[in-house]
Structure formats: C-alpha cells, structure tokens
PDB file as gemmi writes it, atoms N, CA and C in Angstrom:
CRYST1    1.000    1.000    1.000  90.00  90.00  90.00 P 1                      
ATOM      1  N   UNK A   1       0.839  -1.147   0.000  1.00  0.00           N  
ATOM      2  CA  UNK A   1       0.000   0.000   0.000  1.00  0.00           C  
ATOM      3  C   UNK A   1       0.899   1.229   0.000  1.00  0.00           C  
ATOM      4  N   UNK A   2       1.051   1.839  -0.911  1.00  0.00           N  
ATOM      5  CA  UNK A   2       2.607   2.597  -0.948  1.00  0.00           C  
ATOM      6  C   UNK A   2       1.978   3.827  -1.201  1.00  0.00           C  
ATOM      7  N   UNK A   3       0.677   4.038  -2.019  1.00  0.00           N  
ATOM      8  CA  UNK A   3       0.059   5.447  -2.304  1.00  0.00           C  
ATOM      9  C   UNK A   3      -1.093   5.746  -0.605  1.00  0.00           C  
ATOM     10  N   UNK A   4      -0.681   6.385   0.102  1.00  0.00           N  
ATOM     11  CA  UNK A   4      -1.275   6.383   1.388  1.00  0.00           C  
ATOM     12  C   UNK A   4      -2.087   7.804   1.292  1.00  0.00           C  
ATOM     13  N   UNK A   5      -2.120   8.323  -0.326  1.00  0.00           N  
ATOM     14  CA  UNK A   5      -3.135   9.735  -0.161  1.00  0.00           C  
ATOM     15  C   UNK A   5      -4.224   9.131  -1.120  1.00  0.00           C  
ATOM     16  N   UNK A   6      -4.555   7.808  -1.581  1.00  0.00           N  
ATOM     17  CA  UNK A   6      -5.851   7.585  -2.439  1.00  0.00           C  
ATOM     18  C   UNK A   6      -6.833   7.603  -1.223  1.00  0.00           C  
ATOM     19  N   UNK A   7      -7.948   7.785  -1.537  1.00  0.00           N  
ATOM     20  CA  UNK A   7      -9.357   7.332  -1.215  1.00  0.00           C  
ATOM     21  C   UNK A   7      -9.571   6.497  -0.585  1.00  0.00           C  
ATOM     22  N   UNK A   8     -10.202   6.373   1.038  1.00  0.00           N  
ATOM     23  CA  UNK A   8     -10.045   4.950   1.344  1.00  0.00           C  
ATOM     24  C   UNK A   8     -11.869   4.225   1.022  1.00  0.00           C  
ATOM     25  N   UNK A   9     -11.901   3.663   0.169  1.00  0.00           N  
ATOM     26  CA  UNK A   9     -12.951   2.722  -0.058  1.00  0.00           C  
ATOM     27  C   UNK A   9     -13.202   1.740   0.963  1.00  0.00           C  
ATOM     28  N   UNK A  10     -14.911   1.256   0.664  1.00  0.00           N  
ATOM     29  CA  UNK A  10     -15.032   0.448   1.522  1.00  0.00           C  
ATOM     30  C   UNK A  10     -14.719  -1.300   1.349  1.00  0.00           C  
ATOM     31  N   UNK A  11     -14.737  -1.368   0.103  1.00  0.00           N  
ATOM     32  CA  UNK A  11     -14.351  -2.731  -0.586  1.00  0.00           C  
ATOM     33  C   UNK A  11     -13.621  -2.628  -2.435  1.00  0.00           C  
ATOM     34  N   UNK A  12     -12.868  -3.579  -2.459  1.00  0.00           N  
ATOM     35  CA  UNK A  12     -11.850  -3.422  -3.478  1.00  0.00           C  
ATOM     36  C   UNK A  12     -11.957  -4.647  -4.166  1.00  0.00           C  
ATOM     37  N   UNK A  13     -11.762  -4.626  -5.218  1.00  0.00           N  
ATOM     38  CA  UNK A  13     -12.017  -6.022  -6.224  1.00  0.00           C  
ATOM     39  C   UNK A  13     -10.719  -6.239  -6.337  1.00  0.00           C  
ATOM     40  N   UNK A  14     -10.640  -7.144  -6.916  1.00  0.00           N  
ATOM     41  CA  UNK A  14      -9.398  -7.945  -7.067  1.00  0.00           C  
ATOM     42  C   UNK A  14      -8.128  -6.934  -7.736  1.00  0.00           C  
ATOM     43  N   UNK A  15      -8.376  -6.702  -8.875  1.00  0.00           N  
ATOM     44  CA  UNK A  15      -8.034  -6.004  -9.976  1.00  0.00           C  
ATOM     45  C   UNK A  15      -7.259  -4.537  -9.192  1.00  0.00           C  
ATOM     46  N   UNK A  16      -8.451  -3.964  -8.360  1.00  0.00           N  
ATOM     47  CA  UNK A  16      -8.232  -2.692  -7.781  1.00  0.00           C  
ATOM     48  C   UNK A  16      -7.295  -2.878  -6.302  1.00  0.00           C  
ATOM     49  N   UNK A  17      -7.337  -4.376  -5.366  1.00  0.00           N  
ATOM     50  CA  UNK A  17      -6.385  -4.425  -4.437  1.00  0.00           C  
ATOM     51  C   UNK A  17      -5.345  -4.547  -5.215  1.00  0.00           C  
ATOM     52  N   UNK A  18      -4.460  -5.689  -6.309  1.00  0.00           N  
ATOM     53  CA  UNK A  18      -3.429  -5.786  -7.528  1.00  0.00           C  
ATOM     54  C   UNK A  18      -2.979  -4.024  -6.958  1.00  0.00           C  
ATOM     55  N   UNK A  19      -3.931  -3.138  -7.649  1.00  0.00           N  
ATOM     56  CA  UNK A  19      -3.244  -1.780  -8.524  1.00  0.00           C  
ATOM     57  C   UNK A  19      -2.860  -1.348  -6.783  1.00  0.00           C  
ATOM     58  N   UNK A  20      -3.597  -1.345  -6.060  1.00  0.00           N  
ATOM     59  CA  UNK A  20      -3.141  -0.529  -4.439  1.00  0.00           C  
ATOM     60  C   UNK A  20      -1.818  -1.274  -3.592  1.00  0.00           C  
ATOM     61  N   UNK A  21      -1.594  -2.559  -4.101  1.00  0.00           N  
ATOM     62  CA  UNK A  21      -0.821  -3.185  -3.280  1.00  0.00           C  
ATOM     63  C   UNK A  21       0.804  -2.905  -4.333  1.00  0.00           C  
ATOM     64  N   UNK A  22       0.102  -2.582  -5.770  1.00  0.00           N  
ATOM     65  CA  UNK A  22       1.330  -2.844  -6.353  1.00  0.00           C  
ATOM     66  C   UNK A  22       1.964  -4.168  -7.065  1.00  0.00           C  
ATOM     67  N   UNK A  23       1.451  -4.939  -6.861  1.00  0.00           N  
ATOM     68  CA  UNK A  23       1.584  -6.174  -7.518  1.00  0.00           C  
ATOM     69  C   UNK A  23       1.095  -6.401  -8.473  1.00  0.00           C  
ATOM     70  N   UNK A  24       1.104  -7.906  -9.352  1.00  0.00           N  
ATOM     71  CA  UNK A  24       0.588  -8.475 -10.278  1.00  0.00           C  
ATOM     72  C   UNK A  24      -0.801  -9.134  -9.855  1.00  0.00           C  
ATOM     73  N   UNK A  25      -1.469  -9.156 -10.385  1.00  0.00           N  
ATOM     74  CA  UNK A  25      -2.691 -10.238  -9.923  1.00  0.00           C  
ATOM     75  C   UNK A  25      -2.922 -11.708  -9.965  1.00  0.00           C  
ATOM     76  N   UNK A  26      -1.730 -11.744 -11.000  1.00  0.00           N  
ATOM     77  CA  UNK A  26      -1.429 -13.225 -11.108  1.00  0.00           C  
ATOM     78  C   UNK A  26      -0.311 -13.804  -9.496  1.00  0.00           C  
ATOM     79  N   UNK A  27       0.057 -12.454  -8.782  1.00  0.00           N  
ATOM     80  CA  UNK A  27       0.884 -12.520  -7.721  1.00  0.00           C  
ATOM     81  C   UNK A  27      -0.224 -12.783  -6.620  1.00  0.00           C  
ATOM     82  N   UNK A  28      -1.470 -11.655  -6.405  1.00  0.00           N  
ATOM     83  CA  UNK A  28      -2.525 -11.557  -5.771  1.00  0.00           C  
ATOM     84  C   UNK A  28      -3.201 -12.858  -5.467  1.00  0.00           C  
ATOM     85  N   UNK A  29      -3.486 -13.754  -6.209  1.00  0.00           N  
ATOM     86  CA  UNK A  29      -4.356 -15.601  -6.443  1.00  0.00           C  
ATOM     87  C   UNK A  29      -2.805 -15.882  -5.732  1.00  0.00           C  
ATOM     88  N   UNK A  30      -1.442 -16.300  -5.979  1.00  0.00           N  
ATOM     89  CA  UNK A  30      -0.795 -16.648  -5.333  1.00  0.00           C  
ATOM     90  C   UNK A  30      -0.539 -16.612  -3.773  1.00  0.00           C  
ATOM     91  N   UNK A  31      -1.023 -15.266  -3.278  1.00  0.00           N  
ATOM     92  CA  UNK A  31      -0.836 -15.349  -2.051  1.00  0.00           C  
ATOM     93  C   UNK A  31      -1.984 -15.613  -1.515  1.00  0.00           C  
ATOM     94  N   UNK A  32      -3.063 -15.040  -2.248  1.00  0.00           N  
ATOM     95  CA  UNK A  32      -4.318 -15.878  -1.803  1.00  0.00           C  
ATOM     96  C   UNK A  32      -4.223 -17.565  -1.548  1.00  0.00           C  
ATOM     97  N   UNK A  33      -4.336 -18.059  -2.336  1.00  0.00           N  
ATOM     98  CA  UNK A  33      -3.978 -19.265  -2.430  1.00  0.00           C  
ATOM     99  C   UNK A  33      -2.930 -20.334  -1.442  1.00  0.00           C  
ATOM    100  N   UNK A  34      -1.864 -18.903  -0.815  1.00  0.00           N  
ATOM    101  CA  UNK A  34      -0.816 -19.685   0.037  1.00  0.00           C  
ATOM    102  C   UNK A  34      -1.437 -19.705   1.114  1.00  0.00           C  
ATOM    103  N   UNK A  35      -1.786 -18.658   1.448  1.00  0.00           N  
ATOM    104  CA  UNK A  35      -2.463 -17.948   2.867  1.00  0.00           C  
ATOM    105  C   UNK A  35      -3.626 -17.924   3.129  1.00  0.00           C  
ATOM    106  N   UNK A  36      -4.534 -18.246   2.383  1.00  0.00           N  
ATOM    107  CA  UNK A  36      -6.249 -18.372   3.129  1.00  0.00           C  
ATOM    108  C   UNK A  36      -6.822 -19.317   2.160  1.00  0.00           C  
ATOM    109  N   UNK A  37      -6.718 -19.598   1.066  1.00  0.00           N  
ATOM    110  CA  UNK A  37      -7.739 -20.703   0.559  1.00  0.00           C  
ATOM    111  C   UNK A  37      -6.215 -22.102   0.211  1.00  0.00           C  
ATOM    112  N   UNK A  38      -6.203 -21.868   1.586  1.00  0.00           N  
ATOM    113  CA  UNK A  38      -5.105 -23.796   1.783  1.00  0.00           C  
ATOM    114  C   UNK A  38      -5.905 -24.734   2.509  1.00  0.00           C  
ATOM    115  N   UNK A  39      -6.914 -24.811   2.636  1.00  0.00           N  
ATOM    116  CA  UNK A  39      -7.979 -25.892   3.071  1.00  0.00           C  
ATOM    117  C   UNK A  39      -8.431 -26.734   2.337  1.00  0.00           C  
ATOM    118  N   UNK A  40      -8.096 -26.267   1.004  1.00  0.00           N  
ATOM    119  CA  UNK A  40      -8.629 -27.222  -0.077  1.00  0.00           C  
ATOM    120  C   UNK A  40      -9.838 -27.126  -0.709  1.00  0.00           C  
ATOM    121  N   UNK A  41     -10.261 -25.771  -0.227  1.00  0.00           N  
ATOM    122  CA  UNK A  41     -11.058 -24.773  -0.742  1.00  0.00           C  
ATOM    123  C   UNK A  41     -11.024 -23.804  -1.706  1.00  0.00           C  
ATOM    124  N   UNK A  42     -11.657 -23.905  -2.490  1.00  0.00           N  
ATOM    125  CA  UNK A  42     -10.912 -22.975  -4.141  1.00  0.00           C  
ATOM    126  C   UNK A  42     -11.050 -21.312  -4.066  1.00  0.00           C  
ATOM    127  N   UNK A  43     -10.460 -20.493  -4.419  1.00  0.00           N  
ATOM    128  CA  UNK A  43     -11.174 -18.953  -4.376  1.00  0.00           C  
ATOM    129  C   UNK A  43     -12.074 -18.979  -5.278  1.00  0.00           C  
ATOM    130  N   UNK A  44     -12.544 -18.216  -4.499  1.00  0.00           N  
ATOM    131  CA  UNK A  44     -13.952 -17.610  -5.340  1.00  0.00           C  
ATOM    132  C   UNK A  44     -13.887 -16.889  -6.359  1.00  0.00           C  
ATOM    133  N   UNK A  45     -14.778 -16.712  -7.323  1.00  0.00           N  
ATOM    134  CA  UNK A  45     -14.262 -16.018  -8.654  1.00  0.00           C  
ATOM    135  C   UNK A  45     -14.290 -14.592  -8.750  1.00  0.00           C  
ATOM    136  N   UNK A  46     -15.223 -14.224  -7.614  1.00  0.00           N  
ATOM    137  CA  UNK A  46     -14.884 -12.456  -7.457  1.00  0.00           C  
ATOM    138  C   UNK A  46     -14.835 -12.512  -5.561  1.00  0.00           C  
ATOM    139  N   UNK A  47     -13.527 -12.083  -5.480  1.00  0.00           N  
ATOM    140  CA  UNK A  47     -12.982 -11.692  -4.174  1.00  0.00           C  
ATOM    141  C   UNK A  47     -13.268 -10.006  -3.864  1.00  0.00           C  
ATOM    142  N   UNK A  48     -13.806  -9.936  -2.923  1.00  0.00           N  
ATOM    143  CA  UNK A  48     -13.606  -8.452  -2.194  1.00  0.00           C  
ATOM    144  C   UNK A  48     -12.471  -8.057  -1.259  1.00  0.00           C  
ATOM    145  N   UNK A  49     -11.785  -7.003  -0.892  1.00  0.00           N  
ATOM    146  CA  UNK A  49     -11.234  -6.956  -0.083  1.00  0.00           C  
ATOM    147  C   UNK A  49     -11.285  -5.822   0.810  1.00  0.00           C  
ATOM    148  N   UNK A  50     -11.049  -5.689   2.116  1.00  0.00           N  
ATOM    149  CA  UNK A  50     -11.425  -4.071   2.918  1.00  0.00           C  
ATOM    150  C   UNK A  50     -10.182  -3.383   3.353  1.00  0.00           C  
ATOM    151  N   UNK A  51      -9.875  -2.585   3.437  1.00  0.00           N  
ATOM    152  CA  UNK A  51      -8.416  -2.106   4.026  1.00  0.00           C  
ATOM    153  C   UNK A  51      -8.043  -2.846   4.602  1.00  0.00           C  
ATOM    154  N   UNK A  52      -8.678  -3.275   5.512  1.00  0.00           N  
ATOM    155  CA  UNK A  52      -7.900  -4.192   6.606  1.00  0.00           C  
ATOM    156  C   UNK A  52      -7.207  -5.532   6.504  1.00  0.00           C  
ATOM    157  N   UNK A  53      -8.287  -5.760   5.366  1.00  0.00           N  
ATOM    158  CA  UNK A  53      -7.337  -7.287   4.069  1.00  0.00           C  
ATOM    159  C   UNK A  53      -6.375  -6.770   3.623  1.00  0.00           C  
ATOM    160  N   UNK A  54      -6.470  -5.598   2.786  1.00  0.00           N  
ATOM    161  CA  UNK A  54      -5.324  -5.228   1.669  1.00  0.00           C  
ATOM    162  C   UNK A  54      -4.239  -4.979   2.968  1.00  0.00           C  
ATOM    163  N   UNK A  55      -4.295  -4.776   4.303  1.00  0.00           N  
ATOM    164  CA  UNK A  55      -2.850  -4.351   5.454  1.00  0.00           C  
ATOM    165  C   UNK A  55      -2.183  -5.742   5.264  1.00  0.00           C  
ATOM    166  N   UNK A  56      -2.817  -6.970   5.760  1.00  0.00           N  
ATOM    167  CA  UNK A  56      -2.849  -8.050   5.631  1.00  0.00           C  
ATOM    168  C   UNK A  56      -1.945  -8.624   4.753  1.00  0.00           C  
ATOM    169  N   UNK A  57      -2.591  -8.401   3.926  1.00  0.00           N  
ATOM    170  CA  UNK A  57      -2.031  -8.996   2.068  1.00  0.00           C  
ATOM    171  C   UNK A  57      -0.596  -7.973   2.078  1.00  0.00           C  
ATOM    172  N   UNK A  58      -0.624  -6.705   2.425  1.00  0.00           N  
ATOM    173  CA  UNK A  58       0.740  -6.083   2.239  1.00  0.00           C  
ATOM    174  C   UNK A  58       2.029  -6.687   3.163  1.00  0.00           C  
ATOM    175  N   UNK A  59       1.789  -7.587   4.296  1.00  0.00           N  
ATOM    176  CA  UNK A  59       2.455  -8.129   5.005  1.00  0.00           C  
ATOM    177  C   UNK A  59       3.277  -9.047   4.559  1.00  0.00           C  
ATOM    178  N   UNK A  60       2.239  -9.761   3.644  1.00  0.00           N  
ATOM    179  CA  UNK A  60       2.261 -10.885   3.259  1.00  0.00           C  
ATOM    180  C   UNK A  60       3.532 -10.658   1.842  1.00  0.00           C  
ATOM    181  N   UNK A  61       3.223  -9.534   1.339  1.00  0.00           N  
ATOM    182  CA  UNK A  61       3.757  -9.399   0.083  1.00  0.00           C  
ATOM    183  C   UNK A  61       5.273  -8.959   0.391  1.00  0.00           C  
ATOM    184  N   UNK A  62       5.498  -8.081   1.447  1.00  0.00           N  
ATOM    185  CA  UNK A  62       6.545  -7.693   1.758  1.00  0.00           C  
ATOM    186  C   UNK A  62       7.684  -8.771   2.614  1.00  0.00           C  
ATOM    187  N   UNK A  63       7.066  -9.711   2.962  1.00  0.00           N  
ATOM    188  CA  UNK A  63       7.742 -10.745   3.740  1.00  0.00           C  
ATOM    189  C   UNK A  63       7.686 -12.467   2.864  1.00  0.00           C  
ATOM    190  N   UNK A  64       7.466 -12.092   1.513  1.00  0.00           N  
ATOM    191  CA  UNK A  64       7.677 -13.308   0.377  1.00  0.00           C  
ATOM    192  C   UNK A  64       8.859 -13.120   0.236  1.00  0.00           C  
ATOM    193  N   UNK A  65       9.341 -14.602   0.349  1.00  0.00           N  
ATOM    194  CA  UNK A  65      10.939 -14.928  -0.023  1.00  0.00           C  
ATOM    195  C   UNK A  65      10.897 -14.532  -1.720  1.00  0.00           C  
ATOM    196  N   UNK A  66      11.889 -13.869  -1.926  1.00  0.00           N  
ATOM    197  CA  UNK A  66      12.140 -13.414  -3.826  1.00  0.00           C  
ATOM    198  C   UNK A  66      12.703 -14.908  -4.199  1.00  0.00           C  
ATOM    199  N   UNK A  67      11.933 -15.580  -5.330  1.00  0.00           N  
ATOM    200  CA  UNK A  67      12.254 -16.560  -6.191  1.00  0.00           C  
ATOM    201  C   UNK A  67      13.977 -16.293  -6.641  1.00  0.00           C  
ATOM    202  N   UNK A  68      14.244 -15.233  -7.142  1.00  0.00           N  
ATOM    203  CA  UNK A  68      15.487 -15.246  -8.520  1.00  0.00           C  
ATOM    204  C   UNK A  68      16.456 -14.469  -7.230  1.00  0.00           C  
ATOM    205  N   UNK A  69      16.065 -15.221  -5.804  1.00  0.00           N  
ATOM    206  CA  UNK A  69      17.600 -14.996  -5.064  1.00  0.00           C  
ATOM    207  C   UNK A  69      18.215 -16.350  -4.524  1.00  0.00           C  
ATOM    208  N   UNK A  70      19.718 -16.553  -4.731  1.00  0.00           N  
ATOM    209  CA  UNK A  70      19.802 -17.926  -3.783  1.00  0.00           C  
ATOM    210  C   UNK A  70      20.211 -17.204  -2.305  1.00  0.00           C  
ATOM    211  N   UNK A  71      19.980 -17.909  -1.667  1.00  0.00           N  
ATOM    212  CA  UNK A  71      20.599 -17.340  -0.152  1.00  0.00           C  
ATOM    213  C   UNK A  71      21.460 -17.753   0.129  1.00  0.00           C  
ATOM    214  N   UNK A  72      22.582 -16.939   0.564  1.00  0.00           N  
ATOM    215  CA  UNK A  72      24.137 -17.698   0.719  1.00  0.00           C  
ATOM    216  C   UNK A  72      24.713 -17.278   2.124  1.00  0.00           C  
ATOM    217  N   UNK A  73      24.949 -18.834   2.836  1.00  0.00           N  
ATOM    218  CA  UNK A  73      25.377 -18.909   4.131  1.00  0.00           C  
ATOM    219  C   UNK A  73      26.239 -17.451   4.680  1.00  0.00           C  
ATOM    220  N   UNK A  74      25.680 -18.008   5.984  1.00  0.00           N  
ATOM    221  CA  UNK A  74      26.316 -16.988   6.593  1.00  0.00           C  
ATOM    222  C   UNK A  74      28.068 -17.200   6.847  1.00  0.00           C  
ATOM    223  N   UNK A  75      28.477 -15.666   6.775  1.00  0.00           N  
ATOM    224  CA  UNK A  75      29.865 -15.514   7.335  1.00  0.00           C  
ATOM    225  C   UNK A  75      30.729 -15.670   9.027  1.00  0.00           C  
ATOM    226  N   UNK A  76      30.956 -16.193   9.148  1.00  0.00           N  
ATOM    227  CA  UNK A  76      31.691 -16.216  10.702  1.00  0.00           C  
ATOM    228  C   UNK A  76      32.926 -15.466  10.735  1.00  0.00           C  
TER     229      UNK A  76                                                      
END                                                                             
C-alpha cells in the first residue's frame, strides 16, 4: 500500500487491491492461495477486499521470499 493519499474505499475487487498493493494479480491468487484458501477450498471467482485485508495482504507481500535470489550462508 505505498500510495497512502488515495481514497479509502469500503471494498476493493481484485483487480483494484493488484493496482493498491502494487503487484501483479497473477501474484494476488498466489498469495491468496498460500495464505487463506489452503484448506482445499478454491477462491472464489470475485474476491472483495477491505483495508484491513489489503494491510494483511501487504504483510504478506513484503515478507515473500524473492524466487530469482539464492541465499548464501552466513559468514563467521
């Protein structure tokens, strides 16, 4: 959530959390998917979200391990 002077709405579609969080939406179903529909429960085809999701989801986004890094042991 990096633009902190938009509008605060009361609910956000998929498309419109994507553009506020900054991400891809194809990123958005990913973390969905890691983090709340792991029950074996499918998402739904139109998700809402409220500020208080999109804080949530920004947690989430900022604390994903980056794919295209290796991590290299520590130094002593």
């Amino acid at each position: 959530m990096h633009n902190l002077k938009m509008p605060v709405k009361q609910l956000y579609n998929e498309r419109e959390a994507s553009d506020v969080l900054g991400i891809a939406l194809p990123l958005l179903h990913k973390i969905l998917d890691k983090h709340i529909f792991n029950d074996g429960t499918t998402r739904p085809a139109n998700v809402e979200f409220t500020p208080s999701d999109l804080l949530m989801i920004a947690y989430w986004v900022e604390n994903a391990p980056t794919e295209n890094v290796v991590a290299m042991p520590m130094r002593n």
